[in-house]
PDB file with one MODEL, atoms N, CA, C and O in Angstrom:
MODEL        1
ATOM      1  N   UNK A   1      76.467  99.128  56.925  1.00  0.00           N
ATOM      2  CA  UNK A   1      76.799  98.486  58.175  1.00  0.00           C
ATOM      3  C   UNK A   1      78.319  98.497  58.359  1.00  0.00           C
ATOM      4  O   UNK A   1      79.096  98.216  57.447  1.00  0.00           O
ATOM      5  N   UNK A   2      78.707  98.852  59.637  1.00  0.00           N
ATOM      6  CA  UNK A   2      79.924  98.827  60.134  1.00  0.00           C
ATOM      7  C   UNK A   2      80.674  97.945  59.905  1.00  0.00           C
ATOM      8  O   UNK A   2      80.424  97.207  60.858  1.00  0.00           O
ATOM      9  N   UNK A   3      81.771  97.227  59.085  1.00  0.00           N
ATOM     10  CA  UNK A   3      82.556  95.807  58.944  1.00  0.00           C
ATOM     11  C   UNK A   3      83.755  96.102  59.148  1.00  0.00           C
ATOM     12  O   UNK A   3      84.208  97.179  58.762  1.00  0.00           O
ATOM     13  N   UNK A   4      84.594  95.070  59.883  1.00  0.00           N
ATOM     14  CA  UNK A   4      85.828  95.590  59.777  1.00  0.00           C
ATOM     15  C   UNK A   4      86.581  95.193  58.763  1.00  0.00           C
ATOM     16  O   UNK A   4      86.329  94.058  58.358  1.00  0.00           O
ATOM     17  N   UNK A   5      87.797  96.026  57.990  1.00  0.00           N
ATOM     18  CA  UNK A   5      88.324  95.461  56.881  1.00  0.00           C
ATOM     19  C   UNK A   5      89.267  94.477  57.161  1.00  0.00           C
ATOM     20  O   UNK A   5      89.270  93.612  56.285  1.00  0.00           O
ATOM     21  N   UNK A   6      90.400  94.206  58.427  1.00  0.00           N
ATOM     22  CA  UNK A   6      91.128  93.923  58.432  1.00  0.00           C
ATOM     23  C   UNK A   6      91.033  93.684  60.099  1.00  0.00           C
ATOM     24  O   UNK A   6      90.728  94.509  60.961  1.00  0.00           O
ATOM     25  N   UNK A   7      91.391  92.302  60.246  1.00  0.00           N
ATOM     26  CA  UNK A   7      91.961  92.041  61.774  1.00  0.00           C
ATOM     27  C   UNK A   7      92.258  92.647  62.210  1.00  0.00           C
ATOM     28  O   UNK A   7      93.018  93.430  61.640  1.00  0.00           O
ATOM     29  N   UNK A   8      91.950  92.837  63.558  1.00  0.00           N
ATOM     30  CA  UNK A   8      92.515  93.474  64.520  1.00  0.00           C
ATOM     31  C   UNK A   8      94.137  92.973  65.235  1.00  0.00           C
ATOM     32  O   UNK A   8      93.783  91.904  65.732  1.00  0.00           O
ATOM     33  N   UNK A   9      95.238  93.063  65.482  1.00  0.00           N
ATOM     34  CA  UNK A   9      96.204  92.637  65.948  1.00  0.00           C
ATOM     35  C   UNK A   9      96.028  92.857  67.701  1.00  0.00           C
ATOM     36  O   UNK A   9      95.421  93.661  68.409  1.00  0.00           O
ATOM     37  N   UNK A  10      96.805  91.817  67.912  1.00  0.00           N
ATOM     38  CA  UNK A  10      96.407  91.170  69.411  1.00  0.00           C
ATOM     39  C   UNK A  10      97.061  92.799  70.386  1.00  0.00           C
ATOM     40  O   UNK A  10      96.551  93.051  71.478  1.00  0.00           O
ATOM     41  N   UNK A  11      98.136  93.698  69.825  1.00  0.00           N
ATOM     42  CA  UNK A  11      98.415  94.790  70.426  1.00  0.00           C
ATOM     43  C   UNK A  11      97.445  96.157  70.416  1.00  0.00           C
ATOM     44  O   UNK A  11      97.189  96.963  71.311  1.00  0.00           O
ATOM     45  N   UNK A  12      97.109  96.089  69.318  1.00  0.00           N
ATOM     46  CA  UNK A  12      95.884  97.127  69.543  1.00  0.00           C
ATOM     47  C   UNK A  12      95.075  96.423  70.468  1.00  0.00           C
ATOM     48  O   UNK A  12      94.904  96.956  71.564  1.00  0.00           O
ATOM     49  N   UNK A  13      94.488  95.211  70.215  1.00  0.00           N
ATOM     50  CA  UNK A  13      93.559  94.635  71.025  1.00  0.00           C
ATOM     51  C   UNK A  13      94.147  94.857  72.805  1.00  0.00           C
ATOM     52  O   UNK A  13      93.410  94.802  73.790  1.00  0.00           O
ATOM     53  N   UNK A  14      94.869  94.978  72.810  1.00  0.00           N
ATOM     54  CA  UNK A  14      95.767  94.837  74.103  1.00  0.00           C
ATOM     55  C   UNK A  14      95.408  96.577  74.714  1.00  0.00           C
ATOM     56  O   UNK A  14      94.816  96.824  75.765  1.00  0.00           O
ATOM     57  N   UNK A  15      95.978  97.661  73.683  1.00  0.00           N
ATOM     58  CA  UNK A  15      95.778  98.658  74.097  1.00  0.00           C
ATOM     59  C   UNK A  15      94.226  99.105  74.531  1.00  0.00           C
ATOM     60  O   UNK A  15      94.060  99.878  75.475  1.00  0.00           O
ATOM     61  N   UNK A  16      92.917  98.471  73.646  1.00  0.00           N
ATOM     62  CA  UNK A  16      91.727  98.614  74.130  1.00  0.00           C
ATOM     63  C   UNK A  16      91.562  98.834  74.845  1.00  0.00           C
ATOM     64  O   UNK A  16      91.204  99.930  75.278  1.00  0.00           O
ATOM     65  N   UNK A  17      91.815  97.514  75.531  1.00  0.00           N
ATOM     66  CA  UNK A  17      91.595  96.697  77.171  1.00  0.00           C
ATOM     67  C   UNK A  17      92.415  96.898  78.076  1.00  0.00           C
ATOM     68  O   UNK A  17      92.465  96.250  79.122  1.00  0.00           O
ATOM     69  N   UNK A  18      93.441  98.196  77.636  1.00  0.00           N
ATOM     70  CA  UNK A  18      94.418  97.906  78.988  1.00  0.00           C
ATOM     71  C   UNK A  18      93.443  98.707  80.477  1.00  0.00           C
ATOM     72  O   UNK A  18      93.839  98.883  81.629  1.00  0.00           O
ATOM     73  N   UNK A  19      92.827  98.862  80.190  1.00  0.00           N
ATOM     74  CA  UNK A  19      91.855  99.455  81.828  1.00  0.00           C
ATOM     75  C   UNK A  19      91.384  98.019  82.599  1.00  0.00           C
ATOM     76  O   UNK A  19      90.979  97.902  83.756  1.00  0.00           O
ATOM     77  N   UNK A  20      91.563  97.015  81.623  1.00  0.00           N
ATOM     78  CA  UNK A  20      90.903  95.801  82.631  1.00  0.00           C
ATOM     79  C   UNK A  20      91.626  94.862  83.186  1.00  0.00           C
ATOM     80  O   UNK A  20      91.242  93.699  83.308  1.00  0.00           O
ATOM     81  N   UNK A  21      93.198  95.483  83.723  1.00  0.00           N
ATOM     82  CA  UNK A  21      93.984  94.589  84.050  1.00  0.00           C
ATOM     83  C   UNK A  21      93.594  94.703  85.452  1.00  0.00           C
ATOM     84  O   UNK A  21      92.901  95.655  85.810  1.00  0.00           O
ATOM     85  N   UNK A  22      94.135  93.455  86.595  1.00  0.00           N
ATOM     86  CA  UNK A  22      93.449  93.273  87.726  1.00  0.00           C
ATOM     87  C   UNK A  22      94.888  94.072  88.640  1.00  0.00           C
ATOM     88  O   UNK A  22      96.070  94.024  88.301  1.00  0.00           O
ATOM     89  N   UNK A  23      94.453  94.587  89.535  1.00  0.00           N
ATOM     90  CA  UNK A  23      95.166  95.144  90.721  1.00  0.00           C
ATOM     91  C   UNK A  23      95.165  94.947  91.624  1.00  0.00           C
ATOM     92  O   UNK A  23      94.239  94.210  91.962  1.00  0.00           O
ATOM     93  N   UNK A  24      96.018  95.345  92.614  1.00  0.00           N
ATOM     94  CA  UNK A  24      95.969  94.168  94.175  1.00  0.00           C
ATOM     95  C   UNK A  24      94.774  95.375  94.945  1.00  0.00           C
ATOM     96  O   UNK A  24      94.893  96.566  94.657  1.00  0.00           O
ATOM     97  N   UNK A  25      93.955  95.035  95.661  1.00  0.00           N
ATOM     98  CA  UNK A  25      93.422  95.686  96.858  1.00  0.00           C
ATOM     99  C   UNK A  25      94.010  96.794  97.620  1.00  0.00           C
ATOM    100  O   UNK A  25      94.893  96.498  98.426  1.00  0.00           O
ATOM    101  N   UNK A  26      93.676  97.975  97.501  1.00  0.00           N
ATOM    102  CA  UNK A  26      94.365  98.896  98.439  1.00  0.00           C
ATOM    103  C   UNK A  26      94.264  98.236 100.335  1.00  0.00           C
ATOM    104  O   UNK A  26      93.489  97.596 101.045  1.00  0.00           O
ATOM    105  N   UNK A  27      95.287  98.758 100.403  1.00  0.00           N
ATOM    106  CA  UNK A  27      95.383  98.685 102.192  1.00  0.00           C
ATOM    107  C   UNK A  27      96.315  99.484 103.018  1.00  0.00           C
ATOM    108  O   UNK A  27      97.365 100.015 102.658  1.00  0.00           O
ATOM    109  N   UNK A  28      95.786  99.481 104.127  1.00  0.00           N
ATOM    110  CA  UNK A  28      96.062 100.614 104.975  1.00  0.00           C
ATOM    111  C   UNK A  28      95.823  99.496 106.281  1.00  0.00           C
ATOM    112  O   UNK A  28      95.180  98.460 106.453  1.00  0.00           O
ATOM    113  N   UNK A  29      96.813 100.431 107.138  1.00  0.00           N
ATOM    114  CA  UNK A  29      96.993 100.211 108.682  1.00  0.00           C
ATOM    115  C   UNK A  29      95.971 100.043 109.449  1.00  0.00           C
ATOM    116  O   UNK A  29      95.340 101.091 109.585  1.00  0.00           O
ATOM    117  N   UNK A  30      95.606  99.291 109.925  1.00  0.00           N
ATOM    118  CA  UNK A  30      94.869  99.386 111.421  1.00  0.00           C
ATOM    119  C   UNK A  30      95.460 100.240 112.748  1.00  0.00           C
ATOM    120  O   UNK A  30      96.538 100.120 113.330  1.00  0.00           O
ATOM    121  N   UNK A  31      94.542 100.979 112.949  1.00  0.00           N
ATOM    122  CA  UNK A  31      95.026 101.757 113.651  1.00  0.00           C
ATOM    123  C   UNK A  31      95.327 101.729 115.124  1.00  0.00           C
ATOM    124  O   UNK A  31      95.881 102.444 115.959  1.00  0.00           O
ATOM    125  N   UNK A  32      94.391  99.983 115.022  1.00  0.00           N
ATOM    126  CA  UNK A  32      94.329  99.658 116.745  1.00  0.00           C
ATOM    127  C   UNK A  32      95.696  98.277 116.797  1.00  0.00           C
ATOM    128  O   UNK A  32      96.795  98.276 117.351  1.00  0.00           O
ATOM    129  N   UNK A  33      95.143  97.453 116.140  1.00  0.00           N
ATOM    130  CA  UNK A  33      96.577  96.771 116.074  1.00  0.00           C
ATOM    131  C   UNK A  33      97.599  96.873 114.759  1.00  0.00           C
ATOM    132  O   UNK A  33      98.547  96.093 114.667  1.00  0.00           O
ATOM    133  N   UNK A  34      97.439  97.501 114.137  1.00  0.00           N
ATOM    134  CA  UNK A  34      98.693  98.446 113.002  1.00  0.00           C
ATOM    135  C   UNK A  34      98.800  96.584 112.106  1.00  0.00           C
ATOM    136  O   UNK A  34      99.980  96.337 111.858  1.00  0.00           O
ATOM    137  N   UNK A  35      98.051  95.681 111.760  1.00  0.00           N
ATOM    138  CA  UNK A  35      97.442  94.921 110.693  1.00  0.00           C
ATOM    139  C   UNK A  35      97.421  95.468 109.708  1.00  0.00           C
ATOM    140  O   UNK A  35      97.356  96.693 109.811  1.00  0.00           O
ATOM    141  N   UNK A  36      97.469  94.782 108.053  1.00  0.00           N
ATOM    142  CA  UNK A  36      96.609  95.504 107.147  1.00  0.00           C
ATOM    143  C   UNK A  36      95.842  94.998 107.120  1.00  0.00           C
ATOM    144  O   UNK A  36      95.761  93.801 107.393  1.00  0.00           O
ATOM    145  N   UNK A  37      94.794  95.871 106.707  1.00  0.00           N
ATOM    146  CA  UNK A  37      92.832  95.951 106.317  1.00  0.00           C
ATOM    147  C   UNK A  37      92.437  96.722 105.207  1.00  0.00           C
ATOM    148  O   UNK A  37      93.145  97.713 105.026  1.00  0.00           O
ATOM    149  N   UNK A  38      91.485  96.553 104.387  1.00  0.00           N
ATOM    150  CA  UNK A  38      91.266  97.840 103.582  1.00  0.00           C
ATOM    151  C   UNK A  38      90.249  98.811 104.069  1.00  0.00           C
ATOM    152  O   UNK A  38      89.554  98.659 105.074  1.00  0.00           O
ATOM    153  N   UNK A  39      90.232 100.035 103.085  1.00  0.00           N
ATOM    154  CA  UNK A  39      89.907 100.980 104.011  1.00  0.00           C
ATOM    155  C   UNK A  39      88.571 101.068 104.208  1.00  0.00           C
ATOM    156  O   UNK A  39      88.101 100.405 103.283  1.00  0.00           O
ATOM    157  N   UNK A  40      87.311 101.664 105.131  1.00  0.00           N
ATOM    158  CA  UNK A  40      86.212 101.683 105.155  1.00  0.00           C
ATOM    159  C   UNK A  40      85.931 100.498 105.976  1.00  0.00           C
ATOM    160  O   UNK A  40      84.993 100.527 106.773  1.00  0.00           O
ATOM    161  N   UNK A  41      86.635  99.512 105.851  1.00  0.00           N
ATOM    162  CA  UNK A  41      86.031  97.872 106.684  1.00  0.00           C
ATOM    163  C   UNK A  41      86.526  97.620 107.934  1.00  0.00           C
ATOM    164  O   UNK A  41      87.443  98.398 108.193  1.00  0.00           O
ATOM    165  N   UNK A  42      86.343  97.025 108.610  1.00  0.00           N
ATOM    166  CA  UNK A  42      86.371  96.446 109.971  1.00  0.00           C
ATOM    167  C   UNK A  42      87.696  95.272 110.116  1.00  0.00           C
ATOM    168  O   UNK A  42      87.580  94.361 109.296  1.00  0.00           O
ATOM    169  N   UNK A  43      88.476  95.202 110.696  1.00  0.00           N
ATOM    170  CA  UNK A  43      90.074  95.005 110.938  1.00  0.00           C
ATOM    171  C   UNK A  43      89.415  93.212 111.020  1.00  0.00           C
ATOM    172  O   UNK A  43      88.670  92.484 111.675  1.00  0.00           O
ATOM    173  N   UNK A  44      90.208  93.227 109.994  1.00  0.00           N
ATOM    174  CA  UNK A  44      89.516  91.167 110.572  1.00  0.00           C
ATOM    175  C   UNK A  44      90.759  90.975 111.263  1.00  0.00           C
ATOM    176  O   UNK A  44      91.383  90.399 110.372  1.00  0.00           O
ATOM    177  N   UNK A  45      91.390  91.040 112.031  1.00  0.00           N
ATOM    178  CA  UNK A  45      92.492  90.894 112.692  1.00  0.00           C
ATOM    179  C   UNK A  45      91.803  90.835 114.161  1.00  0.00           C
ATOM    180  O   UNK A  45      91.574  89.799 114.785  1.00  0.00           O
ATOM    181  N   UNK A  46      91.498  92.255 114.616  1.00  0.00           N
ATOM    182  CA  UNK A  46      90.981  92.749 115.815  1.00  0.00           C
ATOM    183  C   UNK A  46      89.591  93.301 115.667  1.00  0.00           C
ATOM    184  O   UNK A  46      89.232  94.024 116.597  1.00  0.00           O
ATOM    185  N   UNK A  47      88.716  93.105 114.665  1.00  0.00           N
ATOM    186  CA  UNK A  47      87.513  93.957 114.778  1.00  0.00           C
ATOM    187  C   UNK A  47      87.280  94.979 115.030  1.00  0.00           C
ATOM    188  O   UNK A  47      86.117  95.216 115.357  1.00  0.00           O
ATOM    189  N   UNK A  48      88.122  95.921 115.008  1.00  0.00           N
ATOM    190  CA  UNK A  48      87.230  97.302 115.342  1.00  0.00           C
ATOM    191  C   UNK A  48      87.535  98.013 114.198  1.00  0.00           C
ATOM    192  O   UNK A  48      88.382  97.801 113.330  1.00  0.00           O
ATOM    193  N   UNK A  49      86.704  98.902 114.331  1.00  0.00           N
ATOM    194  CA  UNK A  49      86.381  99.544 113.193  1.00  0.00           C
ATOM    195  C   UNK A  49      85.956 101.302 113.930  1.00  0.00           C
ATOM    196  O   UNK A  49      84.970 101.383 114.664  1.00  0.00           O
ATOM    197  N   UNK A  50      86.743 102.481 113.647  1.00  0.00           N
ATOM    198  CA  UNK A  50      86.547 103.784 113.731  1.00  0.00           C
ATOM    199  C   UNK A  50      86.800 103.991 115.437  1.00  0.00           C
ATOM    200  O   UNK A  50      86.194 104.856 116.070  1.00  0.00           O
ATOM    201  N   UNK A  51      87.834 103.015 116.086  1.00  0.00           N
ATOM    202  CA  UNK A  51      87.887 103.727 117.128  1.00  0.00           C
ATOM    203  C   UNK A  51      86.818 102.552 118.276  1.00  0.00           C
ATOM    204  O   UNK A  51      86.926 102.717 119.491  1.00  0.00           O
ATOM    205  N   UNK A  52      86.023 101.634 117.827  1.00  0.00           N
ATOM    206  CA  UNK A  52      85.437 100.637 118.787  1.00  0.00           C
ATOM    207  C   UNK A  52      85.181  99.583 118.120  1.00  0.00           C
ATOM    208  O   UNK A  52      84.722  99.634 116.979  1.00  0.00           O
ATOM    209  N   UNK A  53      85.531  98.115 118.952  1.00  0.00           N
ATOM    210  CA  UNK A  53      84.990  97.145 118.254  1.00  0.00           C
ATOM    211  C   UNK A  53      83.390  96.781 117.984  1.00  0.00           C
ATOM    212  O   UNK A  53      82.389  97.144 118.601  1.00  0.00           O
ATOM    213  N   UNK A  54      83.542  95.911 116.807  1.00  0.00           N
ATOM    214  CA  UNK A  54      82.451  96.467 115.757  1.00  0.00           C
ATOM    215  C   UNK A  54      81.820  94.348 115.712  1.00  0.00           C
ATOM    216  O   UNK A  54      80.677  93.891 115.704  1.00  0.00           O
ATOM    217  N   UNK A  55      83.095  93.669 115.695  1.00  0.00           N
ATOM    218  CA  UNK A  55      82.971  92.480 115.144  1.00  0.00           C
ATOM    219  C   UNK A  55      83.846  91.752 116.117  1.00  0.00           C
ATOM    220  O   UNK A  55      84.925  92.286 116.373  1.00  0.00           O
ATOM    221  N   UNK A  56      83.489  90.376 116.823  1.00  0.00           N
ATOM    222  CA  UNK A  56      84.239  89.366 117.202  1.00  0.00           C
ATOM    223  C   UNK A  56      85.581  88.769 116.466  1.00  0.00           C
ATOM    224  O   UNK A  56      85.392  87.901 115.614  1.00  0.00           O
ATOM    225  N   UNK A  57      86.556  89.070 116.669  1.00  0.00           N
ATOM    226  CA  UNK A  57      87.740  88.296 116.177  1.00  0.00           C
ATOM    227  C   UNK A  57      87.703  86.711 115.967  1.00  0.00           C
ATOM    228  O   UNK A  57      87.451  85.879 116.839  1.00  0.00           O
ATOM    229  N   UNK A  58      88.028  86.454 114.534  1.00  0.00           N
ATOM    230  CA  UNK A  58      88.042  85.144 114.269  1.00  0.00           C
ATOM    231  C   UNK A  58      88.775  84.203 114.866  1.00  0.00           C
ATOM    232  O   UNK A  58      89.981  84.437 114.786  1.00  0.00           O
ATOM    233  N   UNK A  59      88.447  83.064 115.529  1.00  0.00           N
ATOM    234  CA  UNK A  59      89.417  82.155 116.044  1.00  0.00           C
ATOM    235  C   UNK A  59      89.862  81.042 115.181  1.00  0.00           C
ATOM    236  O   UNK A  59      89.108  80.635 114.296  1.00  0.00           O
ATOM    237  N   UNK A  60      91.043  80.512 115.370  1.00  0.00           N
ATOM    238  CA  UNK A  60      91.277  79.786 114.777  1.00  0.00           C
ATOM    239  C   UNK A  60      90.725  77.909 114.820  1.00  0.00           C
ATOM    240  O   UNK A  60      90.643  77.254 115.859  1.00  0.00           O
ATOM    241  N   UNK A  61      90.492  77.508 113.752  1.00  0.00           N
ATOM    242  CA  UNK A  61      89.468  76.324 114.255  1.00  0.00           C
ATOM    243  C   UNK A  61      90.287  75.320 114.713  1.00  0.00           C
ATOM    244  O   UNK A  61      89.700  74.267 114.964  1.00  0.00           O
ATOM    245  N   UNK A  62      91.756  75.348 114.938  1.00  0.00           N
ATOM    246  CA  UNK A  62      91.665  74.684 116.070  1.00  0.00           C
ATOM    247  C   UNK A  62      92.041  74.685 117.347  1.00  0.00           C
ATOM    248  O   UNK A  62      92.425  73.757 118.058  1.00  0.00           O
ATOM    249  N   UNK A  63      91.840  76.206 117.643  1.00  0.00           N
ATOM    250  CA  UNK A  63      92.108  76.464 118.884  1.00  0.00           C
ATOM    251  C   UNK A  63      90.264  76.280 119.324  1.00  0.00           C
ATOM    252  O   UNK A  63      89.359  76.971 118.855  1.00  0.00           O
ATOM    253  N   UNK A  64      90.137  75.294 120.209  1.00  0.00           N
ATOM    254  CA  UNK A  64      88.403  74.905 120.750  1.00  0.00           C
ATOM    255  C   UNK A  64      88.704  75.144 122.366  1.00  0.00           C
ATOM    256  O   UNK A  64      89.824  75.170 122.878  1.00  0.00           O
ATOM    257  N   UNK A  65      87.625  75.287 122.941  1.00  0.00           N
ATOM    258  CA  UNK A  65      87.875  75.499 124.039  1.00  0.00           C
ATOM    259  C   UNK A  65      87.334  74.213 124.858  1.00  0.00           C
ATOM    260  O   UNK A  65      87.302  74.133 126.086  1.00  0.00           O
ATOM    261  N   UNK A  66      86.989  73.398 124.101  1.00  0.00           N
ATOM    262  CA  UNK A  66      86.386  71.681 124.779  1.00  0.00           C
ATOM    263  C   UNK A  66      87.408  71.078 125.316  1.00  0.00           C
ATOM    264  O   UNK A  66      87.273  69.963 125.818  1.00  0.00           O
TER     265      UNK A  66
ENDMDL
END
């Protein structure tokens, strides 16, 4: 059976794992109001998505119209 002889040190351990460090979100321009969005999704800014809107723009809760 596989045992290890000797601890592992926290830098090897480090080199293992270096693929699982976290990264920010790619993003790219909106092309209708030039926002960032990421790519493939629908502009939460302005909703559209490929050239037509796709989704209602979020309002802010406290702009009400009562």
């Amino acid at each position: 059976m596989g045992v290890p002889k000797r601890r592992v040190s926290h830098a090897r351990q480090g080199e293992r794992r270096s693929h699982l460090a976290i990264e920010l979100p790619k993003l790219e321009e909106c092309p209708h109001c030039h926002a960032p969005k990421r790519p493939h999704h629908a502009c939460p800014n302005c909703g559209y998505y490929g050239g037509r809107q796709v989704l209602e723009p979020k309002t802010k809760s406290g702009d009400s119209a009562s």
